[in-house]
C-alpha positions as CSV (number, residue, x, y, z in Angstrom):
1,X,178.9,141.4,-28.2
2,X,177.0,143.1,-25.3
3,X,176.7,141.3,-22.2
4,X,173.6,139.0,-21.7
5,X,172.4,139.4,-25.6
6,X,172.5,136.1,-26.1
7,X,174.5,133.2,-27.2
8,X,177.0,133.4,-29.5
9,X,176.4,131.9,-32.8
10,X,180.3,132.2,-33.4
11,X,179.9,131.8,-37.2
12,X,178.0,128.3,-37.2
13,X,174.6,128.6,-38.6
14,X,171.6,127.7,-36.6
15,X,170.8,124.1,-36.2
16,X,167.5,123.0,-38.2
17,X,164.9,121.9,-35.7
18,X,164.9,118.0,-34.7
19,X,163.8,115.5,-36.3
20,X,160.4,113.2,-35.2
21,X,158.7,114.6,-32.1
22,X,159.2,118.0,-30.6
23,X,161.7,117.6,-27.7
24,X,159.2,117.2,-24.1
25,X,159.4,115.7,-21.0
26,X,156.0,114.2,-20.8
27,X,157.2,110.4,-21.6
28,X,160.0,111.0,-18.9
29,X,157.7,112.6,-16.1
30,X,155.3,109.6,-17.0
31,X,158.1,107.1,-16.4
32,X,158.9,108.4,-13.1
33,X,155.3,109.1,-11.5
34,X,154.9,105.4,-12.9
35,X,157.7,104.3,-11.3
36,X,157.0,106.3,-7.7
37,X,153.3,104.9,-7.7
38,X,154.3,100.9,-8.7
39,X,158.0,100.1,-8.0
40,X,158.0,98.0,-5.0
41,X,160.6,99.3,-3.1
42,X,159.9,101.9,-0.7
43,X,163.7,103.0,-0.5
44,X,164.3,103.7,-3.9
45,X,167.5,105.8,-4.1
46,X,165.4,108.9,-6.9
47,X,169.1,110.4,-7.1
48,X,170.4,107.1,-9.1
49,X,167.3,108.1,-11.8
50,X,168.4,111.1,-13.5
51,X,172.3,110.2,-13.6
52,X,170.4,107.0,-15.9
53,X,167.9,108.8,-17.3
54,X,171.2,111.1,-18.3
55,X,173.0,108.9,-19.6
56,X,170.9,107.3,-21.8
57,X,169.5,110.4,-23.4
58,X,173.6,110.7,-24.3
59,X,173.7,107.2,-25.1
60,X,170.9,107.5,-27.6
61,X,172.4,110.3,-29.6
62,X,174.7,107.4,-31.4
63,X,177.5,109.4,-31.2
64,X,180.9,107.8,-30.2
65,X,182.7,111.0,-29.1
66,X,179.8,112.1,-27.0
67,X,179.5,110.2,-23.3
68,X,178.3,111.4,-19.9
69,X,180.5,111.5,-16.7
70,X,178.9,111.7,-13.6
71,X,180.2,114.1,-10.7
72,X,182.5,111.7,-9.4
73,X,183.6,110.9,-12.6
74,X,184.7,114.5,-13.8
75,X,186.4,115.0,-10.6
76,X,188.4,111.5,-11.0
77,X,189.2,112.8,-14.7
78,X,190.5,116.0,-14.1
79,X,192.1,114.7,-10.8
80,X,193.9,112.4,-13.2
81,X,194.9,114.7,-15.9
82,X,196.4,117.5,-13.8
83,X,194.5,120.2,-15.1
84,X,194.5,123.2,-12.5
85,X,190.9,123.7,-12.0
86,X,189.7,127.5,-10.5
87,X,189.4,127.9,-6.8
């Protein structure tokens, strides 16, 4: 396949479009400019929000095999397991 053509469908057919709602970030962004205008800490640590908001998108799927790792948490994992990593 030429370079930059595309993804590879790799013999899988194309997933059917979701179910309910069409996938947007407007509940997500409302959450947050909610949570910026009314929480009532002033030193509320934003980077903590989308490793949570992350995790339960993943959560939510219902899927036992599927979980999210953090950054620290891939690079304890594959500390762990030994696996030569490129650089």
């Amino acid at each position: 396949m030429p370079s930059g053509s595309g993804p590879c469908s790799c013999g899988r057919r194309p997933r059917p479009p979701p179910r309910g709602r069409p996938a947007d970030l407007a509940e997500l962004n409302q959450a947050v400019a909610l949570i910026r205008s009314n929480y009532y800490k002033d030193d509320l640590d934003y980077g903590k929000l989308a490793p949570g908001s992350v995790s339960g998108l993943v959560e939510a799927l219902g899927d036992p095999y599927s979980y999210y790792l953090d950054p620290a948490q891939v690079r304890a994992a594959v500390a762990s397991s030994q696996v030569p990593t490129p650089g």
